[in-house]
C-alpha positions in Angstrom: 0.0 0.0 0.0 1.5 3.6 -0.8 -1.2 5.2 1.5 0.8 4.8 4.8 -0.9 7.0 7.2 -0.6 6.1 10.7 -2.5 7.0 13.8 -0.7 8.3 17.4 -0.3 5.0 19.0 -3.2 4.2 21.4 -2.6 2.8 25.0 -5.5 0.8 25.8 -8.1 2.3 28.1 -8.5 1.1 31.3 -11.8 0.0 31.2 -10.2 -2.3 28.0 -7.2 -3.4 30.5 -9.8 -4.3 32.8 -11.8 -6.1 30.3 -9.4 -7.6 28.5 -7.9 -9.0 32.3 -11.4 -10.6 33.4 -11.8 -12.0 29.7 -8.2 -13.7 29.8 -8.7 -15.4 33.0 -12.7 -16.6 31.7 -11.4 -17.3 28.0 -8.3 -19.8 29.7 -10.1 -21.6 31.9 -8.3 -20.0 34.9 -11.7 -18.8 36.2 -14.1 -22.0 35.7 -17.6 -21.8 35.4 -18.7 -20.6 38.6 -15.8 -19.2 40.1 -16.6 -15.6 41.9 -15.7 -12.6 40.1 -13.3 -10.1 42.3 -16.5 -8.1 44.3 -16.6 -4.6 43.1 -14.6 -3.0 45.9 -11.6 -5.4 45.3 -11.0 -4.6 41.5 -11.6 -0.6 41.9 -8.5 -1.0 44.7 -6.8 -3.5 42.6 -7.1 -1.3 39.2 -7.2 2.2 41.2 -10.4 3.4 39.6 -13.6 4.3 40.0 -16.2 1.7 40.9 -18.4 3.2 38.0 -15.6 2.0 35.7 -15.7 -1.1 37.3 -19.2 -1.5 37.3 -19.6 -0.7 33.7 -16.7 -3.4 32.5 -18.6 -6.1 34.5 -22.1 -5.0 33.1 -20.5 -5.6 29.3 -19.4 -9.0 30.6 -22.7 -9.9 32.0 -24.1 -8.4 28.3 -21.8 -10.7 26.7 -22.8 -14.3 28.6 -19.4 -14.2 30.0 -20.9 -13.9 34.1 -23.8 -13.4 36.1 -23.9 -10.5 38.4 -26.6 -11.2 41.5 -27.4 -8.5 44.2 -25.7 -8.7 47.4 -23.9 -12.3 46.6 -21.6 -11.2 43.8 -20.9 -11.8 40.1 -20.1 -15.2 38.9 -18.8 -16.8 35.6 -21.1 -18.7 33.2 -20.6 -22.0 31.6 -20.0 -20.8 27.3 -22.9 -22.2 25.1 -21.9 -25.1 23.1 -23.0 -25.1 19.4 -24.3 -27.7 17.7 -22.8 -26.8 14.4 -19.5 -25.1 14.1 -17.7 -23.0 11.5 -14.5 -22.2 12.8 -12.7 -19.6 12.3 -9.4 -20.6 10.4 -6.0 -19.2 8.9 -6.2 -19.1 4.9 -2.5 -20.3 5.3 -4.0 -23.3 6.9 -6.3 -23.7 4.0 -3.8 -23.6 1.5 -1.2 -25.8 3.4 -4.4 -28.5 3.6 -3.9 -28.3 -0.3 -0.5 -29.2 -0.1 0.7 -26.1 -1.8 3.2 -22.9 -1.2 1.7 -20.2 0.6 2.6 -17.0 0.5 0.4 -13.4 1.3 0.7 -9.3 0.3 -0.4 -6.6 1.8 -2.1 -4.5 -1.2 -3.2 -1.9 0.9 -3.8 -0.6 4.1 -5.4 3.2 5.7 -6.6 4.4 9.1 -10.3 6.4 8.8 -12.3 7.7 11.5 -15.4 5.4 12.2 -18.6 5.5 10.2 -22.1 5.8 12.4 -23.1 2.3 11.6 -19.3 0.8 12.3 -20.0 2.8 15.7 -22.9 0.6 16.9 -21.7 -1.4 20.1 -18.5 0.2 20.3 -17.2 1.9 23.3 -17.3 5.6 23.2 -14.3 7.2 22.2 -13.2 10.9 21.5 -11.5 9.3 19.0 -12.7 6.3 17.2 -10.9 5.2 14.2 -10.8 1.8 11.8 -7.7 0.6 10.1 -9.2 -0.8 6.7 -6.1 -3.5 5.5 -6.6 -5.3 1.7 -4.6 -8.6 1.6 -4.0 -11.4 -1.4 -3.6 -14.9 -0.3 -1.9 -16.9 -2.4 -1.2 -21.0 -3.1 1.9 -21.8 -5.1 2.1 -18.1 -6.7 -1.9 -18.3 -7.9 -4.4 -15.8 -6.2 -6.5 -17.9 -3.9 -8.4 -15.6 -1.4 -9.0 -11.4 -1.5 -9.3 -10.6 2.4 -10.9 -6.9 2.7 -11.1 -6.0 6.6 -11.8 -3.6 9.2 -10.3 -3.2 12.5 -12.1 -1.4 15.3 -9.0 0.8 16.1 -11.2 1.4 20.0 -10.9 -2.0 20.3 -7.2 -3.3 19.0 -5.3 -0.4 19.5 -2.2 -2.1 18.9 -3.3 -2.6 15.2 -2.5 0.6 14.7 0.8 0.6 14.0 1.1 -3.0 13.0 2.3 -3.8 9.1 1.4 -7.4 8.9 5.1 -8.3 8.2 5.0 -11.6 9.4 1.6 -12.6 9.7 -1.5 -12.0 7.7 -4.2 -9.5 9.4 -6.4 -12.5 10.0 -4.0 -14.5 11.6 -2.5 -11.7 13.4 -5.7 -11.4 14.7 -6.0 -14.9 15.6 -3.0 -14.7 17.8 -3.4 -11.6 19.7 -7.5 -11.0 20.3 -9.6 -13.6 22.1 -13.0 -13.3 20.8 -16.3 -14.6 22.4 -19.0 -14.3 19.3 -18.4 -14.8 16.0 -21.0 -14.6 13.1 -20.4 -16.0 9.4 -22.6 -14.9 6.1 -21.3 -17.3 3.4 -22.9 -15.7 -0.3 -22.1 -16.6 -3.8 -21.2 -13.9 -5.9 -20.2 -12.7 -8.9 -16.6 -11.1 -8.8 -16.3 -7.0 -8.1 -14.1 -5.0 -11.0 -11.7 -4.9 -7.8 -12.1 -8.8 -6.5 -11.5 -9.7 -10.5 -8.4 -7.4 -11.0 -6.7 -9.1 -7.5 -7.9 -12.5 -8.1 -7.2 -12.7 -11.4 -10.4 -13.8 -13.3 -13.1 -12.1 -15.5 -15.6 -9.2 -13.7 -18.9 -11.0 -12.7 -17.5 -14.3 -12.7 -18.9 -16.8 -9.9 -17.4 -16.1 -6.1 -18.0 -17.5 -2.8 -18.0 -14.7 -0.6 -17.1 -15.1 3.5 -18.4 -12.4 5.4 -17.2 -12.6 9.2 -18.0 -10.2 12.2 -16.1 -10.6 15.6 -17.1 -9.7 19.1 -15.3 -9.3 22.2 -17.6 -9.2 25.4 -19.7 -7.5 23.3 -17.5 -4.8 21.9 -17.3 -5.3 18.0 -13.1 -6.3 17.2 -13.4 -6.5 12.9 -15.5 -7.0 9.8 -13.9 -9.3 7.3 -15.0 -10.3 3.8 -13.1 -12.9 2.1 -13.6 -13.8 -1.7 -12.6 -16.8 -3.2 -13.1 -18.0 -6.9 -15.9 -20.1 -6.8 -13.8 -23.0 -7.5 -11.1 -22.7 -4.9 -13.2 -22.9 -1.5 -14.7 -25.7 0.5 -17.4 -25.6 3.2 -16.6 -27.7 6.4 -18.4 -27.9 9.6 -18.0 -29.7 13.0 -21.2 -31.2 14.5 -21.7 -32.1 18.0 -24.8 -33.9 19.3 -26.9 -31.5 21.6 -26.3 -32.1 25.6 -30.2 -31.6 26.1 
């Protein structure tokens, strides 16, 4: 990308220090279902903040399914819902390496913008809420195999901003660095976009399987992704386990 603006590097907030703290211990296990949240009191002393800070970090938890706050005994954490059909959420690398073939990505292109009003839906507020927009080409053995076009909710990966995918893909980057607790998946066929066509290398409006994936973080949206991949070149796989009811 020639457009290399960059954006002040953000220090997380501390309402997202505290969130991201509580989320870790849930997300690993280290806080089983069940086990009692730190009381109010005891994280505003541990943090040195207000209790409304506190209060409003475990009220996004609560929103997310991650614990249950009850009055006067405390707030406690929730056994995660178990689907009965999965699509995970995989590295393209991993994808291509299932071929058996070379991979290899580029970065096409990459900008920081300031938030729409419909990006800013379920965000936290910000005086300054921005999205890093990154293009990338995946490809298997030399041959374009997957056009990822995402969006990074600066607010909420603030260390994205200054990242240049050198050595890992913004997907997998992503992977590695921000737990996630809801995911949603829109799988479309397509026909190719003048710019999907140009990157993929294949005629305008031929057919396309288009991914579109959303990410959540106790609620707080983390990035919109859309992947393309010639119709040809993509496989649908799920994981299905029997219902415990």
């Amino acid at each position: 990308m020639n457009d290399r603006t960059k954006a002040s590097t953000v220090a997380p907030s501390l309402h997202q220090r505290i969130l991201g703290d509580i989320e870790q211990n849930i997300l690993t296990g280290a806080w089983p279902p069940g086990h009692r949240v730190p009381s109010e009191i005891a994280l505003t002393e541990q943090y040195q903040c207000s209790r409304m800070t506190v209060s409003k970090v475990l009220a996004q938890l609560a929103r997310a399914g991650l614990i249950v706050r009850r009055r006067k005994t405390g707030s406690f954490v929730l056994p995660q819902r178990t689907h009965s059909a999965i699509l995970e959420i995989s590295d393209v690398k991993d994808e291509v390496k299932a071929l058996g073939l070379p991979y290899r990505y580029q970065i096409l292109a990459r900008r920081i913008r300031p938030i729409s009003k419909d990006e800013e839906a379920g965000s936290q507020p910000s005086k300054r809420q921005q999205m890093l927009d990154v293009e990338c080409l995946h490809l298997a053995d030399g041959q374009p195999f997957c056009l990822e076009e995402r969006s990074i909710h600066l607010a909420a990966v603030p260390d994205a901003a200054e990242e240049e995918f050198k050595t890992l893909s913004p997907g997998a980057w992503l992977l590695n660095h921000v737990p996630w607790t809801a995911a949603e998946h829109r799988i479309a066929a397509i026909e190719a976009s003048e710019t999907a066509a140009k990157n993929l290398n294949m005629a305008e409006g031929a057919p396309c399987l288009a991914i579109e994936r959303r990410t959540w973080r106790a609620g707080e949206p983390v990035t919109f992704a859309r992947l393309t991949y010639p119709g040809h070149k993509w496989t649908l796989t799920a994981h299905f386990i029997p219902s415990q009811n």
